[in-house]
MIRODO-819358 format. One record per residue (C-alpha): residue in three letters; z, x, y. Coordinates in steps of 0.001 Angstrom, whole numbers, plus 500000, padded with zeros to 6 digits. Layout:
BEGIN
(ALA; (Z; X; Y));
...
END
This chain:
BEGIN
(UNK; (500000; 500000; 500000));
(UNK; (499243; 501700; 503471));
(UNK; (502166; 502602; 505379));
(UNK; (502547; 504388; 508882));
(UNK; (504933; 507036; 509151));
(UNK; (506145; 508938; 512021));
(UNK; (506146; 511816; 512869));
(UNK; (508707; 513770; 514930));
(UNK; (507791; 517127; 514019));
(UNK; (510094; 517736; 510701));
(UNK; (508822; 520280; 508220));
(UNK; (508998; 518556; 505301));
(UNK; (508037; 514277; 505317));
(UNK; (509433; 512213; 502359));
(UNK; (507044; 509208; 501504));
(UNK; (507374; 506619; 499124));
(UNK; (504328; 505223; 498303));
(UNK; (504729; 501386; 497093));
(UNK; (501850; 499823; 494725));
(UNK; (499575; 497799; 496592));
(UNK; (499104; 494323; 494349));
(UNK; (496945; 491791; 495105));
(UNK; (498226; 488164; 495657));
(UNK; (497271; 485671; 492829));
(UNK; (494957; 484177; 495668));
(UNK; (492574; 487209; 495260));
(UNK; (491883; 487208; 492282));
(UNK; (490513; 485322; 488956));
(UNK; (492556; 485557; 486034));
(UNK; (490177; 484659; 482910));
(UNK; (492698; 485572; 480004));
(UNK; (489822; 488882; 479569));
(UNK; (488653; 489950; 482726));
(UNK; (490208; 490215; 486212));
(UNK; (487717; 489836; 488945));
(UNK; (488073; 489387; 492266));
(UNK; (487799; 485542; 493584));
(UNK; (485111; 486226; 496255));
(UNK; (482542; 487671; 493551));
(UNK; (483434; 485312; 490388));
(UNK; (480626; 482463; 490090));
(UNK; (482514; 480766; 487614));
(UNK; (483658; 476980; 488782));
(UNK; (487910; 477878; 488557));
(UNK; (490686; 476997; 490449));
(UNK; (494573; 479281; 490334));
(UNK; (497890; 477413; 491065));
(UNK; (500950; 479641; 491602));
(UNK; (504498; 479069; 490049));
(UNK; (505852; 478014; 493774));
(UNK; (502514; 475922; 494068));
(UNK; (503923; 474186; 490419));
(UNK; (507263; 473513; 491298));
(UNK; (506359; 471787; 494526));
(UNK; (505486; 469282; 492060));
(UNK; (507954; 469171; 489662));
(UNK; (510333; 471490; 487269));
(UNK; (510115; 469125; 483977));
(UNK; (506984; 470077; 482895));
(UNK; (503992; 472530; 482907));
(UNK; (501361; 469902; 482194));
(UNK; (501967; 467130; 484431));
(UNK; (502725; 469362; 487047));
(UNK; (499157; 470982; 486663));
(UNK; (497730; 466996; 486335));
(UNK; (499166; 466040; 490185));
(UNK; (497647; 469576; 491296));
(UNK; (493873; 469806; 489635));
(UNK; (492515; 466221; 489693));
(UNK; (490126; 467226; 486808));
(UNK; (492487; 468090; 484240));
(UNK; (493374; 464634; 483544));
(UNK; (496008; 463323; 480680));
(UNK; (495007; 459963; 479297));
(UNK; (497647; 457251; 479377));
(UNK; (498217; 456374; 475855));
(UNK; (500217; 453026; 476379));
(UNK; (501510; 453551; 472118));
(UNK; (503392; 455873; 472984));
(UNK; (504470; 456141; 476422));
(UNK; (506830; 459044; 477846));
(UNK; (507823; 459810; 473667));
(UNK; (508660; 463369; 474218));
(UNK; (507531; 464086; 471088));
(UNK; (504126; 462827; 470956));
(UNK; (501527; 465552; 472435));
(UNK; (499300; 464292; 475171));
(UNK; (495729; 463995; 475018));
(UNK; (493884; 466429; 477590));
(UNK; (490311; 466796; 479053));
(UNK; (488804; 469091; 481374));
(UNK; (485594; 468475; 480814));
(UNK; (485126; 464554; 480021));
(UNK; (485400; 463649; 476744));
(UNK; (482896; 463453; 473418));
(UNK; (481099; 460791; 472162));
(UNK; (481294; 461207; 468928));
(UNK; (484548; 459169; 467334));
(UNK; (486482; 460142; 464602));
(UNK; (486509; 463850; 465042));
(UNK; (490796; 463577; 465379));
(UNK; (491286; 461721; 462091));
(UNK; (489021; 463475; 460243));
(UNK; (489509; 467526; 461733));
(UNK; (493000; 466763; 462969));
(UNK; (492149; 468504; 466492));
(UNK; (490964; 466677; 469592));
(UNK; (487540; 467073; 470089));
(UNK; (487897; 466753; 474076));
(UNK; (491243; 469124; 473944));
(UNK; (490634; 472640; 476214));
(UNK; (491057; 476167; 474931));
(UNK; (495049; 477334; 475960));
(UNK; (494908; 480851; 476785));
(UNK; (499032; 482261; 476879));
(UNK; (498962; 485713; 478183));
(UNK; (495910; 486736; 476763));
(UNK; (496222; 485830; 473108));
(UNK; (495058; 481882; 472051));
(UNK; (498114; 479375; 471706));
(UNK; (498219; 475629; 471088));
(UNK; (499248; 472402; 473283));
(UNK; (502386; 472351; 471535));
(UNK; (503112; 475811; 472783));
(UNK; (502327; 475242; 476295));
(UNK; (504177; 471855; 476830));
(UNK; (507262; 473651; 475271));
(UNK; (506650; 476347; 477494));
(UNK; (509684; 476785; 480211));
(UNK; (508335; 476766; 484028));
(UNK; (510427; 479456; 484988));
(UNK; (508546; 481680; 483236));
(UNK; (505208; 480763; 484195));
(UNK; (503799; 483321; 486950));
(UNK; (500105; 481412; 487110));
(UNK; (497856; 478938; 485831));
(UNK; (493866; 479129; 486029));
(UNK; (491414; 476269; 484795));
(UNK; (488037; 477381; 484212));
(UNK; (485825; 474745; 483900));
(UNK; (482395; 475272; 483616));
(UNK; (479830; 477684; 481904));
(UNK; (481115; 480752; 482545));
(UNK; (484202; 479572; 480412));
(UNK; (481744; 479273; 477634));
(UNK; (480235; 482512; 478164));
(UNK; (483120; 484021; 478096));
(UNK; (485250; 482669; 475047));
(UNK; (482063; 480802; 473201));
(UNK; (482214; 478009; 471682));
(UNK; (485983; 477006; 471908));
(UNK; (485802; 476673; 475329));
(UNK; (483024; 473745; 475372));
(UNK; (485871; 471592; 476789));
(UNK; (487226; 474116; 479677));
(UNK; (489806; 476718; 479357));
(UNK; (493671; 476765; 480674));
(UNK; (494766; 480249; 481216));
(UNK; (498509; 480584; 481768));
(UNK; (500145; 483978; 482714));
(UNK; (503577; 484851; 482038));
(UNK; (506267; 486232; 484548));
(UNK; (506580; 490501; 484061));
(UNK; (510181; 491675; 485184));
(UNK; (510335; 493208; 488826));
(UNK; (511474; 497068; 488726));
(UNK; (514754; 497534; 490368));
(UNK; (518258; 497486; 489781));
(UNK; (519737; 495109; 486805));
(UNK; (519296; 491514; 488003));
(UNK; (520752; 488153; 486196));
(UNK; (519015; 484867; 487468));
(UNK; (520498; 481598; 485947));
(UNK; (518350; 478245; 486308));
(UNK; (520299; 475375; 485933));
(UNK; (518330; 471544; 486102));
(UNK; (519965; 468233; 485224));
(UNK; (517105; 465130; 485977));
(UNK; (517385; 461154; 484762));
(UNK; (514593; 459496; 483057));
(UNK; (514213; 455614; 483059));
(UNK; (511316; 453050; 482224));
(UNK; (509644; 451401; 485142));
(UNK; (509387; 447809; 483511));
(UNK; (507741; 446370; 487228));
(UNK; (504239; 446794; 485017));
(UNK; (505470; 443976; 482678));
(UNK; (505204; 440663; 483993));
(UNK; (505566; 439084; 480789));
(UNK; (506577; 435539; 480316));
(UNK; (510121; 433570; 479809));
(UNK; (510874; 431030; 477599));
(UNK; (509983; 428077; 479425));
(UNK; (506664; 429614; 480474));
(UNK; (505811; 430741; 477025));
(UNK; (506432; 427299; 475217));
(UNK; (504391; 425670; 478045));
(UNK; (501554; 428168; 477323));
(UNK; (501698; 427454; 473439));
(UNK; (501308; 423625; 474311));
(UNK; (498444; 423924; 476365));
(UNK; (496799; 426159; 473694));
(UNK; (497420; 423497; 471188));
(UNK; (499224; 425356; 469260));
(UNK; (501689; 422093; 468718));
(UNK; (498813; 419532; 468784));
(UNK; (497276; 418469; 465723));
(UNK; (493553; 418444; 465845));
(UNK; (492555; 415732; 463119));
(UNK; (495283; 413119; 465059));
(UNK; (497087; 412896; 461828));
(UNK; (500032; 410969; 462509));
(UNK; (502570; 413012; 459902));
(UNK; (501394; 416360; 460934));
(UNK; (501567; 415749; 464588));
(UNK; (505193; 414734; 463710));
(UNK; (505920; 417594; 462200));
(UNK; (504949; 419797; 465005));
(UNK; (506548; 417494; 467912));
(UNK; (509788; 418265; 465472));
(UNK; (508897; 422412; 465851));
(UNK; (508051; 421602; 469877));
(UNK; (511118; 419642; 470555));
(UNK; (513299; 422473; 468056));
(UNK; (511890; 425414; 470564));
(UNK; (512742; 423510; 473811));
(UNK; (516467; 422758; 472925));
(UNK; (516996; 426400; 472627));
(UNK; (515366; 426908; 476266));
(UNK; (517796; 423986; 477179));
(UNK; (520333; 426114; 475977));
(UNK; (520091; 428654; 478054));
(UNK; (517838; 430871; 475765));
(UNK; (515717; 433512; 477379));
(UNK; (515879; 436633; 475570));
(UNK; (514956; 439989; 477295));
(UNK; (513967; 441629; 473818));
(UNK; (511420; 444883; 476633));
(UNK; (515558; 445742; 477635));
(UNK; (516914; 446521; 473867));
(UNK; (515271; 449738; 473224));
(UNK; (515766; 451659; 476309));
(UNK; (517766; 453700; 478435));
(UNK; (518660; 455878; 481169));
(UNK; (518334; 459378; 479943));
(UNK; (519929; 462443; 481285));
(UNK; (518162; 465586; 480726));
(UNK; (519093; 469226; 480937));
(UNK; (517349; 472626; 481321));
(UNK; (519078; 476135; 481398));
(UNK; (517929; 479253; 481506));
(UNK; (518948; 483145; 482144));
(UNK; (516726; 485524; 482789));
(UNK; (518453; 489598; 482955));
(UNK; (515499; 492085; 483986));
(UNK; (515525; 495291; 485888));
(UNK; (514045; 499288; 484889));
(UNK; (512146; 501971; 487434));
(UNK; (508692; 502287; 487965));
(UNK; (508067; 503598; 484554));
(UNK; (509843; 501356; 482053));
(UNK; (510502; 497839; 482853));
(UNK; (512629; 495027; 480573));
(UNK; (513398; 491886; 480761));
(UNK; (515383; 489087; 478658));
(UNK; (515001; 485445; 478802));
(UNK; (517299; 483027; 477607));
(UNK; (516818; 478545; 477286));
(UNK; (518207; 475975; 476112));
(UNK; (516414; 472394; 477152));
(UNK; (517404; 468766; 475730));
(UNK; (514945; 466038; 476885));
(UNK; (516191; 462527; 476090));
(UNK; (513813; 459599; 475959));
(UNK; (513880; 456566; 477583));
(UNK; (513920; 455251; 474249));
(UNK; (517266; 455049; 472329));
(UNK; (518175; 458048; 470586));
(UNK; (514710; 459410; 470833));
(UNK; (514789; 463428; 472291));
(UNK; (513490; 466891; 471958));
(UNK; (515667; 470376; 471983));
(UNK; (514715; 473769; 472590));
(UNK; (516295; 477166; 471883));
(UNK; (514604; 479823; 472619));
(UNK; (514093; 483793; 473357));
(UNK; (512331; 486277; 475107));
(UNK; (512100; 489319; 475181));
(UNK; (509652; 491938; 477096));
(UNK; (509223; 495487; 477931));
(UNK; (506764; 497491; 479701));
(UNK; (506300; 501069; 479494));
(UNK; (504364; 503490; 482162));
(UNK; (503070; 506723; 481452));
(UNK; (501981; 508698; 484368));
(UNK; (499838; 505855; 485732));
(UNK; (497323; 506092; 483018));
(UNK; (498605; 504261; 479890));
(UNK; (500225; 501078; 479980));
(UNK; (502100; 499814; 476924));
(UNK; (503389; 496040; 476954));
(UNK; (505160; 494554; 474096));
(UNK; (506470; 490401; 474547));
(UNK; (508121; 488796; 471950));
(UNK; (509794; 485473; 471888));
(UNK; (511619; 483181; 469269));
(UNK; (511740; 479719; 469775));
(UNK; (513354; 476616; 467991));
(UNK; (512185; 473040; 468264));
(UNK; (513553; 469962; 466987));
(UNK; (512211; 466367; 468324));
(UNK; (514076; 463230; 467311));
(UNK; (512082; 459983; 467191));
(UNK; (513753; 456542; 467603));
(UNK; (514932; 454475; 464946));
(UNK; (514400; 451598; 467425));
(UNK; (510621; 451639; 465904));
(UNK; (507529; 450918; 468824));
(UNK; (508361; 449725; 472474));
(UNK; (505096; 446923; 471343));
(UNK; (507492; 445437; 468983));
(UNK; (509814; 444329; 471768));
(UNK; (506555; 443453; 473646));
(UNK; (505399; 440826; 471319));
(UNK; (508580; 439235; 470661));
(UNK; (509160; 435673; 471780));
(UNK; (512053; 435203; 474871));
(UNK; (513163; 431998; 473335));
(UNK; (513811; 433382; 470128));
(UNK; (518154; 434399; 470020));
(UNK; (518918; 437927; 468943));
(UNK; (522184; 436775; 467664));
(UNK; (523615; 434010; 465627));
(UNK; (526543; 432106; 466262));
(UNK; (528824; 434352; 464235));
(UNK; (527129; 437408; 466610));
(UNK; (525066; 438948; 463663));
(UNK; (522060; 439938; 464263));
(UNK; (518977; 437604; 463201));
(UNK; (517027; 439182; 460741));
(UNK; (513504; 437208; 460914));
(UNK; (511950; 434198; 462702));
(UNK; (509280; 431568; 461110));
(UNK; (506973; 430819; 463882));
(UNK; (503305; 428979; 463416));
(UNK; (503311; 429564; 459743));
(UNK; (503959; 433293; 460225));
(UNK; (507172; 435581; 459769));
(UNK; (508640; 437891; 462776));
(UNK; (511588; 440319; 461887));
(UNK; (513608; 441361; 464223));
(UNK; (513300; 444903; 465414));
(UNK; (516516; 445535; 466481));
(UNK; (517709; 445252; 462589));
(UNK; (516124; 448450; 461621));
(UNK; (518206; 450206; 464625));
(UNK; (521591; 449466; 463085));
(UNK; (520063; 451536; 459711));
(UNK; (521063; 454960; 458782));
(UNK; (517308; 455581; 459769));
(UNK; (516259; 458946; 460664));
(UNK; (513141; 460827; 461645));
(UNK; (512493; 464285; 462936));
(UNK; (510208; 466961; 463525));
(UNK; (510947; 470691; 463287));
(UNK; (509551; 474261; 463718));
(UNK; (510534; 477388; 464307));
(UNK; (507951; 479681; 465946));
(UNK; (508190; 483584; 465948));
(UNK; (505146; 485198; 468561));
(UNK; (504823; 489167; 469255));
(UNK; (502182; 490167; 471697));
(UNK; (501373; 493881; 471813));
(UNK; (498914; 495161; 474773));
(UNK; (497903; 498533; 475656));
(UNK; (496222; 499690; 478437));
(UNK; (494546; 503110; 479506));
(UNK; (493174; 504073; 482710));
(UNK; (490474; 506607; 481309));
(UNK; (489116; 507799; 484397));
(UNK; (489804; 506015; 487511));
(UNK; (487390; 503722; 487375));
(UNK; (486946; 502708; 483468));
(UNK; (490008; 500745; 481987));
(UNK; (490418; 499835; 478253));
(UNK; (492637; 497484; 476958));
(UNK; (493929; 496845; 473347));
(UNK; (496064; 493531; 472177));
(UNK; (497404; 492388; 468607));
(UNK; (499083; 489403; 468414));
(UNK; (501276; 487649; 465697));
(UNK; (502100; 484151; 465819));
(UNK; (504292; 482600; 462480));
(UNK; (505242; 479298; 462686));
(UNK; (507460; 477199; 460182));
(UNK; (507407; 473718; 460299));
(UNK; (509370; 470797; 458518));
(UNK; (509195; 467216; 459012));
(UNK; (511494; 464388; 457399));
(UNK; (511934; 460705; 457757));
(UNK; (514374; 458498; 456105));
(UNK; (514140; 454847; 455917));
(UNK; (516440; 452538; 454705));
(UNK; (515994; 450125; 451606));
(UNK; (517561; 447749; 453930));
(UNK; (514785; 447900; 456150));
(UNK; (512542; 445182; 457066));
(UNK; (509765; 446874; 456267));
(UNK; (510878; 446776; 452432));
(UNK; (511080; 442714; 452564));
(UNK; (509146; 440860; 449436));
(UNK; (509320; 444044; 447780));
(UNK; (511609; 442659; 445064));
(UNK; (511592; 446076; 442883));
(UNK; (514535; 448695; 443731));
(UNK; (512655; 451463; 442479));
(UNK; (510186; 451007; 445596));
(UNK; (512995; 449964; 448307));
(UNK; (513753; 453107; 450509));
(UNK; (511293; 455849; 451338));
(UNK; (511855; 459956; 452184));
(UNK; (509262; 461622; 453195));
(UNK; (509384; 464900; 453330));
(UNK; (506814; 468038; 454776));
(UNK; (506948; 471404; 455100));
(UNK; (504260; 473587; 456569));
(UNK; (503726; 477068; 457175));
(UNK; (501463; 478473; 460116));
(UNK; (500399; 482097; 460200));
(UNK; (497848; 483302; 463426));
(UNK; (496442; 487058; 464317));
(UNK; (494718; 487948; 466874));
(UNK; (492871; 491753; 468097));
(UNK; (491438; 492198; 471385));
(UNK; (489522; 495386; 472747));
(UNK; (487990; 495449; 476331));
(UNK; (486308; 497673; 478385));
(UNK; (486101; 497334; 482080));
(UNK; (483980; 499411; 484786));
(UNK; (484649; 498892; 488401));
(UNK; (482686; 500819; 491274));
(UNK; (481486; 500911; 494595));
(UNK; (478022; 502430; 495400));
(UNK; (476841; 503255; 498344));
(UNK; (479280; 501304; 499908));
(UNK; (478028; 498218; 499769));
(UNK; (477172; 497530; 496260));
(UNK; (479717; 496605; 494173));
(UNK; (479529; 497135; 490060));
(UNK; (481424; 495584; 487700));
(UNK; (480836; 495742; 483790));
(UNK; (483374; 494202; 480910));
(UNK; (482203; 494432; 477007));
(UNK; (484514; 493890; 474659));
(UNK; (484752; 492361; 471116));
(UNK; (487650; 489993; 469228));
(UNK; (489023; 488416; 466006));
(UNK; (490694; 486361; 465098));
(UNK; (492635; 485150; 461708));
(UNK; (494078; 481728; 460933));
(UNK; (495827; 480908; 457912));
(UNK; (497743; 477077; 457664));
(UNK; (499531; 476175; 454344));
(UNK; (501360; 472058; 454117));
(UNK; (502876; 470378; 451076));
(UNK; (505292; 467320; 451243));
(UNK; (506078; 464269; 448987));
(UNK; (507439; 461132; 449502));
(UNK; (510551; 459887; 447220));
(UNK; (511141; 456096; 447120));
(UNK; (513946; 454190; 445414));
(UNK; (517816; 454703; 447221));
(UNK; (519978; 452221; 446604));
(UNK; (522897; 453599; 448424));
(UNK; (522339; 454397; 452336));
(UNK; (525073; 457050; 451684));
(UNK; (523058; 458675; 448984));
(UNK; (520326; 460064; 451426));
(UNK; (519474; 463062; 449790));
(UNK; (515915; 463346; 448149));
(UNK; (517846; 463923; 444619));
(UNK; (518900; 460539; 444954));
(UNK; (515542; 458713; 444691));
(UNK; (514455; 457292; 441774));
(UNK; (510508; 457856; 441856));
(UNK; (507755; 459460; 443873));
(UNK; (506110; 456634; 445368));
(UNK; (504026; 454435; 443811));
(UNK; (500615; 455633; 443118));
(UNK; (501755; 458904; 445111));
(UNK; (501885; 462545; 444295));
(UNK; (503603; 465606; 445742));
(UNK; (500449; 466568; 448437));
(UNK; (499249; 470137; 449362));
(UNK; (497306; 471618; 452119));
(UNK; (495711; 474797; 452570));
(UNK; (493083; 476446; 455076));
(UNK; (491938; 479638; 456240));
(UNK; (489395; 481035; 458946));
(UNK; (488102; 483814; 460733));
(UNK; (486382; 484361; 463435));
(UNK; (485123; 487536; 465215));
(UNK; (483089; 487605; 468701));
(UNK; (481947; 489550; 471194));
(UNK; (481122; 489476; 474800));
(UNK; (479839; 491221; 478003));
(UNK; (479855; 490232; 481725));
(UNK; (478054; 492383; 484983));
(UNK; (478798; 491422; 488030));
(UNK; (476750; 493012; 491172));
(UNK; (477478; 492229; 494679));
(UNK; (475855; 493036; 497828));
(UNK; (478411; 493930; 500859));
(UNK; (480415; 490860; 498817));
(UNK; (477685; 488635; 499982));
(UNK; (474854; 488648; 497986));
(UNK; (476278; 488160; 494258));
(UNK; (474893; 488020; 490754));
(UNK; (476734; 487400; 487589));
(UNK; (475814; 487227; 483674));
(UNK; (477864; 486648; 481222));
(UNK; (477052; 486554; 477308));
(UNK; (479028; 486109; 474246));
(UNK; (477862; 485779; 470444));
(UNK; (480400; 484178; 467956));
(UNK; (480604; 484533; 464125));
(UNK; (483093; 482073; 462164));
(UNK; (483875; 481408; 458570));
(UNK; (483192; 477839; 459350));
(UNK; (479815; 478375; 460375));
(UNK; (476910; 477590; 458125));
(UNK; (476118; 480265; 455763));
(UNK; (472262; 480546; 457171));
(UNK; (473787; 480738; 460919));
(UNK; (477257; 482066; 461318));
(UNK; (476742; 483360; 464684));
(UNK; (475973; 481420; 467793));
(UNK; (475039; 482614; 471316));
(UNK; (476437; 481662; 474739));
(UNK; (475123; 482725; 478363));
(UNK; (475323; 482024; 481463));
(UNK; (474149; 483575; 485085));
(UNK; (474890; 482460; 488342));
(UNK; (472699; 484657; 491683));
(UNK; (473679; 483086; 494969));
(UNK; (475457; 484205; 497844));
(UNK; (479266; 483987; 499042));
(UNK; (480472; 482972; 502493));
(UNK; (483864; 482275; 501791));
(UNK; (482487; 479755; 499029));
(UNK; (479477; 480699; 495722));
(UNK; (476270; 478792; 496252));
(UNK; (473420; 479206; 494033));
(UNK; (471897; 478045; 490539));
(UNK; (473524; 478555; 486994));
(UNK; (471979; 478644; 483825));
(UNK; (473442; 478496; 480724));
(UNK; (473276; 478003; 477155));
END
């Protein structure tokens, strides 16, 4: 950084010279190359941590929704706010081709998540603590594709991690406590009185035929409904599964070094409760990062973190059973026990609230291990190469337990097939090699030259089995030991799946007095899961126009 100094005519001056970094506005973080913002053609936009937090400190992903209108989260009115269901994401619009979900289990219209250079999932990310986010970049266009092939046909999020700040020995503790509650304005449902009036004028107690009997029999069911309403009955069934949720976030983050080694530890702990009753998610997790600096030239960076999730889901069942229940139908009896079903227009309604009084239970579990290795060596000064491996194991284990008293189970009259545990465990194993080379220059003053080649892989290796055990008569007896059968039909299942993929991938950039700009960018990718007659496919782009502040110009791509 240039400093004045002055000088008063001492023999000796002692100057510390202070690296000169450029501000995240500057420059375009692509998860490969670093270029600066002026001379990238690329259609991208960078949000800072302070620009994230303006928004909000809950969560990465809505936070990046308010600030970039096109990465848009569809509503998905199942689910709601259900902290444990994923949200689906597109950058890019969305396919039209159905299907591809069920049948692939990934979203066809989901981006590429880039973590710090190495590929990570949605999961990941909207686990991912904003305290230590240091940047987000969306790339959204062609040069995406060009630069990370065919993954990134749907855009590509590239988040960069927080590197501790050389110094003396530094503790920060983040401390966040937030309430959560369900807006119910949206629902402007009927009550009782306005519901049995709406039935009548649908017909649904007028006989069509005029036969006399029949007619009397539903005139008997009319005038049976409207003496509860008389009574006073207007049930408020949206109100039963919610509440007011308090959630907390904590973290500690210790960091300090000198100019040549740097450390830093992080430390969470995050409990989100749903709005819906005894629905959550918790997190436990830990960081751990070091950076080592030899002589200016070689760089050696070394991040790993251990993290624990666990995700509770409601034994309240859907918010759209609460929905579709009828206000003048009583939760209660006389005696104050709850009602367990309700015989409506020849059809049966149970009672969602019984299945919330069950020793129900239903959770989702994983345990995630990721170590991120990254060298980097300043060959000359202007030629840098970089070297990453990356190691991401995760263990996974779902289970659900449902009562034989459940109403699910009714008209099953067999004990052997009342009472279901289902049980799966998973294991996830990912590795991933990275080596770049990147040329920067400045000719003649005015031309600037910029060259990045540099080839991947990639090695992904998922492994699932699970079973589901039916038949416990006891609701203490939980344990899978307990059952009496697999279930019927059913067999233990078993999952297994490998791939690899290997790419690589070149960009030159030339710029006239930062005015006058060209860029071309190709990529080739080769994949297990390509066609044996064509396992690699091509992607390029270019983009020459000029830059006033802003790119204008032409791209083509393929």
């Amino acid at each position: 950084k240039k400093q004045e100094v002055k000088y008063t005519g001492q023999e000796n001056l002692h100057i510390v010279l202070e690296d000169d970094i450029a501000e995240m506005e500057e420059v375009v973080v692509n998860g490969i190359f670093t270029r600066k913002k002026e001379s990238f053609t690329g259609s991208s936009t960078t949000y800072t941590a302070k620009e994230l937090k303006t928004i909000g400190n809950q969560n990465v992903l809505q936070s990046l929704k308010t600030m970039d209108p096109s990465f848009a989260i569809v509503e998905n009115n199942q689910f709601g706010s259900d902290p444990n269901r994923l949200p689906d994401i597109n950058v890019r619009g969305k396919t039209s081709v159905i299907g591809l979900t069920q049948e692939y289990e990934v979203d066809p219209n989901q981006p590429l998540f880039i973590l710090d250079g190495f590929e990570t999932t949605l999961k990941t990310i909207s686990d991912l603590s904003m305290d230590r986010v240091q940047s987000i970049t969306v790339l959204k266009d062609a040069a995406a594709t060009a630069i990370y092939g065919s993954k990134a046909a749907n855009g590509v999020v590239v988040v960069e991690t927080k590197a501790p700040a050389p110094g003396t020995l530094r503790l920060t503790y983040n401390g966040n406590l937030n309430l959560s509650f369900a807006d119910l304005s949206d629902y402007n449902l009927m009550n009782s009185k306005e519901k049995l009036e709406f039935e009548r004028l649908a017909g649904l107690y007028t006989q069509p035929n005029n036969n006399r009997e029949e007619q009397t029999v539903l005139d008997m069911k009319y005038n049976e409904v409207l003496a509860e309403i008389e009574r006073g009955v207007d049930s408020y069934w949206l109100s039963q599964p919610l509440q007011t949720s308090v959630n907390q976030r904590y973290s500690a983050y210790l960091e300090g070094g000198d100019e040549h080694f740097r450390y830093g530890i992080n430390l969470k702990f995050d409990k989100d409760n749903g709005v819906m009753k005894k629905s959550g998610r918790d997190r436990v997790g830990i960081n751990v990062y070091f950076q080592y600096d030899i002589a200016n030239k070689l760089v050696v960076r070394n991040d790993i973190s251990v993290e624990d999730v666990k995700g509770y889901n409601s034994p309240y069942g859907t918010f759209s059973q609460y929905a579709a229940m009828n206000p003048y139908e009583r939760m209660r009896d006389e005696e104050g026990e709850l009602i367990r079903e309700y015989s409506r227009h020849d059809r049966i309604t149970r009672n969602p609230l019984i299945n919330s009084l069950l020793p129900n239970t239903s959770y989702e579990k994983y345990t995630q291990v990721r170590d991120n290795l990254q060298v980097q060596w300043w060959a000359t000064q202007h030629l840098r190469i970089n070297g990453s491996v990356g190691l991401t194991k995760q263990i996974n284990r779902d289970e659900a337990f449902t009562s034989a008293q459940s109403t699910q189970f009714d008209g099953i009259t067999n004990i052997a097939e009342k009472g279901s545990y289902v049980i799966s465990n998973g294991t996830d194993m990912d590795v991933e090699g990275k080596l770049t080379l990147d040329y920067s220059n400045l000719f003649f003053d005015h031309l600037s030259f910029n060259l990045g080649v540099g080839t991947e892989f990639t090695t992904q290796k998922t492994q699932e089995d699970g079973y589901t055990a039916t038949g416990f008569v006891n609701d203490k007896l939980t344990y899978p030991s307990y059952a009496q059968q697999y279930q019927r039909n059913g067999k233990p299942s078993g999952y297994f799946d490998k791939g690899r993929t290997i790419g690589f991938l070149g960009n030159i950039n030339l710029g006239w007095d930062n005015r006058y700009i060209v860029d071309f960018s190709l990529r080739t990718d080769g994949s297990s899961r390509f066609g044996s007659d064509n396992q690699f496919a091509p992607f390029w782009s270019g983009w020459p126009g000029t830059s006033t502040g802003k790119i204008s110009g032409k791209v083509w791509e393929r």
